[in-house]
C-alpha beads as a LAMMPS data file, in Angstrom:
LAMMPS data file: protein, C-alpha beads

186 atoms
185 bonds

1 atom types
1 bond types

-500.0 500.0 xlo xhi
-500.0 500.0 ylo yhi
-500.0 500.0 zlo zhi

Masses

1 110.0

Atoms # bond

1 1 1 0.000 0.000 0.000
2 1 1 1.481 3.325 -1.445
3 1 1 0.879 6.849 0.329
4 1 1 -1.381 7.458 -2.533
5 1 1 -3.700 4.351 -1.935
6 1 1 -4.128 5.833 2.068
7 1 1 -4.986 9.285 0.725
8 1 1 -7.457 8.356 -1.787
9 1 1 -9.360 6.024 1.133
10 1 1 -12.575 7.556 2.171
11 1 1 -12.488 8.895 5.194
12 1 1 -13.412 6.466 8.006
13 1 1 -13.476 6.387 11.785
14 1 1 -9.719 6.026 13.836
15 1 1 -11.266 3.902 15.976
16 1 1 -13.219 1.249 14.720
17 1 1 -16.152 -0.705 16.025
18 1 1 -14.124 -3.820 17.336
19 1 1 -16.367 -6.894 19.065
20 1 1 -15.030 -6.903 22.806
21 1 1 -12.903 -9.854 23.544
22 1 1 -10.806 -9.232 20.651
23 1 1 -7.034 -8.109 20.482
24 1 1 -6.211 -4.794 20.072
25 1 1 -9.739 -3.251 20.830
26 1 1 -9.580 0.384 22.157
27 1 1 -10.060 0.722 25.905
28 1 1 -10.913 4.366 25.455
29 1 1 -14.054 3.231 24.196
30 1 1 -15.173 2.756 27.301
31 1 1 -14.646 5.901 29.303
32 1 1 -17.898 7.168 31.005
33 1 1 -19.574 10.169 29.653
34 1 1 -17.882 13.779 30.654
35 1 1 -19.136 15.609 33.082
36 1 1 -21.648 18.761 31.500
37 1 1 -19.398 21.787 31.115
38 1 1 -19.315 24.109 34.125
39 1 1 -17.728 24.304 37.478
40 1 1 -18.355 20.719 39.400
41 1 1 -16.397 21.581 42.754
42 1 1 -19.134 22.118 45.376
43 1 1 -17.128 25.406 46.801
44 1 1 -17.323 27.357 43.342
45 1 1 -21.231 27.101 43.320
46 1 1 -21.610 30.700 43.405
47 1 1 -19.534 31.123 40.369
48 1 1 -15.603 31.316 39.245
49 1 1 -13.880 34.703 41.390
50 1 1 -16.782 34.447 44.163
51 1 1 -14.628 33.885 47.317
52 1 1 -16.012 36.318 49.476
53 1 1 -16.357 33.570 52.276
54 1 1 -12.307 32.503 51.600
55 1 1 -11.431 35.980 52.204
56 1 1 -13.593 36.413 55.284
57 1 1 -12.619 32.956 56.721
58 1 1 -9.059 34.073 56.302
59 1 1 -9.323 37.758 58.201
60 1 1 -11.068 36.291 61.677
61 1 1 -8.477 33.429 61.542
62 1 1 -5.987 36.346 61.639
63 1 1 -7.841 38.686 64.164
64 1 1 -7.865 35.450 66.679
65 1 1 -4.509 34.877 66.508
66 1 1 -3.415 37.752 66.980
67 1 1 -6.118 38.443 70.087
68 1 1 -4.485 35.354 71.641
69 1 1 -1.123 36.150 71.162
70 1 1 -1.564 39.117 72.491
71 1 1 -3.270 37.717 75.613
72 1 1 -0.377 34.934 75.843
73 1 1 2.203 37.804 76.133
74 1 1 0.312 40.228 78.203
75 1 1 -0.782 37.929 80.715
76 1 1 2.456 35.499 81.014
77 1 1 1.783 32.169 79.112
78 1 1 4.801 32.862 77.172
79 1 1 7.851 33.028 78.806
80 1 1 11.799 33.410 78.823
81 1 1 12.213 29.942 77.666
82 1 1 15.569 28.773 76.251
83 1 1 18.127 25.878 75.608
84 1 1 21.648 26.690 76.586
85 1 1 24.827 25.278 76.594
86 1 1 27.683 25.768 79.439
87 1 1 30.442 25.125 81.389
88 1 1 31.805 24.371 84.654
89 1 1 35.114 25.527 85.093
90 1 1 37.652 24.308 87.175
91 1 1 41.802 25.817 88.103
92 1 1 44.463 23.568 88.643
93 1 1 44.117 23.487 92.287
94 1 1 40.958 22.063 91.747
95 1 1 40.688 19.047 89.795
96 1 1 42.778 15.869 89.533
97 1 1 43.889 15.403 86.060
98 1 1 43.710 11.429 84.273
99 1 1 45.165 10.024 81.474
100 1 1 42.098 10.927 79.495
101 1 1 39.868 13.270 81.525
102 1 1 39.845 15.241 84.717
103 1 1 37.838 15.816 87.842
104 1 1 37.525 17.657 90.294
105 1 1 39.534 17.102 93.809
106 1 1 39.909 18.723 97.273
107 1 1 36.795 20.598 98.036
108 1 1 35.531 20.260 94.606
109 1 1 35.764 16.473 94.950
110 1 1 32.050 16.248 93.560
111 1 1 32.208 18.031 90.949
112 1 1 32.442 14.779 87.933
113 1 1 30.421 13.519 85.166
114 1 1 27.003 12.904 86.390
115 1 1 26.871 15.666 88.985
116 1 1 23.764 18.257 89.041
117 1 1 24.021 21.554 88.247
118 1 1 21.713 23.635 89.965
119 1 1 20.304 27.158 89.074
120 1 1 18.076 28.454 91.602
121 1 1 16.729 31.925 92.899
122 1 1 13.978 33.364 95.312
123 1 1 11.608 31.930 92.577
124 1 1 12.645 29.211 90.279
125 1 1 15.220 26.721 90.222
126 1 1 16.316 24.615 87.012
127 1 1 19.090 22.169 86.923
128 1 1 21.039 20.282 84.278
129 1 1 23.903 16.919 84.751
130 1 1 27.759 17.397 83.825
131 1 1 29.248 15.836 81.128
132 1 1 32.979 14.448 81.218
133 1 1 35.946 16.889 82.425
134 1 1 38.547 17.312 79.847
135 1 1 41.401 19.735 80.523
136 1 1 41.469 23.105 78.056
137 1 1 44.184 25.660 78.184
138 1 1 45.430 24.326 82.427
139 1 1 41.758 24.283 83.023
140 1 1 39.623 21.341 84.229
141 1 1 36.325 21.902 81.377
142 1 1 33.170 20.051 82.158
143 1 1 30.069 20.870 79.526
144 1 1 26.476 20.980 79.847
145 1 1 23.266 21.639 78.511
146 1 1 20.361 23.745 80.318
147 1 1 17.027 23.973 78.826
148 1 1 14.902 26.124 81.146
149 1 1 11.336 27.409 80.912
150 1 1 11.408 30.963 82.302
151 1 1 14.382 32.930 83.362
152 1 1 14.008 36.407 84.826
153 1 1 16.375 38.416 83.280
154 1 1 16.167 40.964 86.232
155 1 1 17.962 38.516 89.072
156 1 1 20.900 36.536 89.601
157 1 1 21.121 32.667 90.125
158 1 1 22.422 30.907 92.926
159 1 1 24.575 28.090 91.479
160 1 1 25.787 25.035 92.762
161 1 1 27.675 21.994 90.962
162 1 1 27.265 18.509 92.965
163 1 1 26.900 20.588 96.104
164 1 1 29.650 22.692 95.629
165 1 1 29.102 26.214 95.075
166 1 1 29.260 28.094 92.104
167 1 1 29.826 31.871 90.861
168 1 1 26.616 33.054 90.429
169 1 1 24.893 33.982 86.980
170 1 1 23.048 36.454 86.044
171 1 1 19.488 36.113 84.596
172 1 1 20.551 38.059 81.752
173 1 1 23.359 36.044 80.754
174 1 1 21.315 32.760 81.119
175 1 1 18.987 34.920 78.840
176 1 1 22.088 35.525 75.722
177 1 1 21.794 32.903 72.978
178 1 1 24.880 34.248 71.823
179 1 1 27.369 33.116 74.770
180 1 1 27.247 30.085 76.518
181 1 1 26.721 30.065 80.455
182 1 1 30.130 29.576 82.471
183 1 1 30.276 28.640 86.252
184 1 1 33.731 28.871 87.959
185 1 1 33.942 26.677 91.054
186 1 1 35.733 28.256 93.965

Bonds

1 1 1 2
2 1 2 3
3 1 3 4
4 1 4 5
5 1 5 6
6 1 6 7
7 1 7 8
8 1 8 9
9 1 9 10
10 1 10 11
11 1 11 12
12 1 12 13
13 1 13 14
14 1 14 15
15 1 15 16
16 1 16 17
17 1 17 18
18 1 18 19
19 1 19 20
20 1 20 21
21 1 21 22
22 1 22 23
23 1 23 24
24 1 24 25
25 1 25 26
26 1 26 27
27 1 27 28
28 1 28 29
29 1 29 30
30 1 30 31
31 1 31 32
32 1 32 33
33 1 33 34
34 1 34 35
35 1 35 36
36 1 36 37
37 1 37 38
38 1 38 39
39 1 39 40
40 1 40 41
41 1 41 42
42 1 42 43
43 1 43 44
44 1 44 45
45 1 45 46
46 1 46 47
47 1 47 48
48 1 48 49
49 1 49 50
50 1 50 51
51 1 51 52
52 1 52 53
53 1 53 54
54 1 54 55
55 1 55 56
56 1 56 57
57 1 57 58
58 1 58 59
59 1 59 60
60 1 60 61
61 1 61 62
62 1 62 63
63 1 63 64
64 1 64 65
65 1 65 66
66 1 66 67
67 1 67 68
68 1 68 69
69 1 69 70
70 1 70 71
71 1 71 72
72 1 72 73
73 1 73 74
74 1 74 75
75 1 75 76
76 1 76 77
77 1 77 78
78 1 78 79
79 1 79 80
80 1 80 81
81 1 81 82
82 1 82 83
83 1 83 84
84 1 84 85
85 1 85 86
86 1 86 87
87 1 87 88
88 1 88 89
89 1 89 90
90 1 90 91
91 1 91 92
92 1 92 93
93 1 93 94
94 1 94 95
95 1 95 96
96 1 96 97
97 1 97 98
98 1 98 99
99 1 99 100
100 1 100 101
101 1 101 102
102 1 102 103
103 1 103 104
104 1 104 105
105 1 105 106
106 1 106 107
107 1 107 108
108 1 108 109
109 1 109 110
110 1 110 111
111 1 111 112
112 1 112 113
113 1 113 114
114 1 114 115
115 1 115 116
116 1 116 117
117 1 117 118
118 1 118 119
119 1 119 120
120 1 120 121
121 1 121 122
122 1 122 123
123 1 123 124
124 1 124 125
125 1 125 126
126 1 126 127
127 1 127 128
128 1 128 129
129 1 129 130
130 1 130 131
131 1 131 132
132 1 132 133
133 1 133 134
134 1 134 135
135 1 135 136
136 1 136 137
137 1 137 138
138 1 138 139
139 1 139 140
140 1 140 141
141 1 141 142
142 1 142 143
143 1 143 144
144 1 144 145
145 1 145 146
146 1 146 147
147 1 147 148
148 1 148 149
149 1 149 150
150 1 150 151
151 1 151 152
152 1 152 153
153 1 153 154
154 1 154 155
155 1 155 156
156 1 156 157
157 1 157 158
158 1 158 159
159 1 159 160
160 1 160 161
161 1 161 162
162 1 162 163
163 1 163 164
164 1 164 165
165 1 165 166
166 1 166 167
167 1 167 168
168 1 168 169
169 1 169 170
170 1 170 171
171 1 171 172
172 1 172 173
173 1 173 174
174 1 174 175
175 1 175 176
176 1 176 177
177 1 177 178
178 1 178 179
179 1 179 180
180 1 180 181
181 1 181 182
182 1 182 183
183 1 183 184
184 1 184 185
185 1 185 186
């Protein structure tokens, strides 16, 4: 069959009437019906650009949250809260040094790993657990992290390390993300 033969063929259907069952028969031909023209999601029944109810939906969502976070901050739900890291310091008369780590010795004898350190003033009181000593520039360094829920940033913490006391911190530094909280032992 030449090109010619193909264009001189009346013009018939693309897809023809095929019995079902047999090879090659066009599953298109059984596609349901479209749907009438128009829009079918229940939400546009008042037309295409008629979103009044979006736009008001959207404006008291607003209005409440900001009413409550408003509230929240005025009347104290939200507070000073933070996660910190620190250290506890100790000098070289202080600590006994190891092959691999350091603690403390003397009257900081219970200042190790494991021991609680304590934050605590007339109203709160937060505490965190030491990590291992290892020894930076003749100094006995043991880290840890403080995650506290409210912090006034007006007093000054108490601070004690496995019992042992502590130079005290201010609520302001506990406060600033940007340094992290150091406690000398003395």
């Amino acid at each position: 069959m030449t090109s010619q033969d193909t264009q001189e063929r009346d013009n018939t259907s693309a897809i023809p009437s095929v019995p079902e069952g047999t090879p090659g028969r066009d599953p298109r031909a059984e596609l349901p019906t479209p749907l009438p023209p128009g829009a079918q999601q229940p939400w546009r029944r008042h037309g295409p650009g008629n979103r009044t109810w979006v736009v008001v939906i959207t404006a008291l969502a607003g209005v409440v949250m900001a009413v409550v976070g408003v509230f929240a901050v005025g009347f104290g739900f939200a507070n000073n809260a933070f996660d910190r890291t620190g250290a506890v310091v100790l000098f070289p008369t202080e600590y006994r040094p190891t092959e691999k780590a350091c603690s403390g010795a003397g009257d900081a004898a219970e200042v190790k790993k494991g021991a609680k350190v304590v934050f605590r003033n007339s109203k709160t009181s937060f505490e965190s657990t030491l990590g291992g000593g290892e020894l930076r520039g003749g100094r006995c360094v043991f880290r840890f992290e403080l995650s506290a829920l409210d912090v006034d940033t007006d007093l000054n913490y108490r601070v004690t390390v496995g019992g042992v006391e502590g130079t005290p911190v201010s609520g302001a530094e506990l406060a600033n993300s940007s340094d992290p909280v150091v406690v000398y032992v003395s």
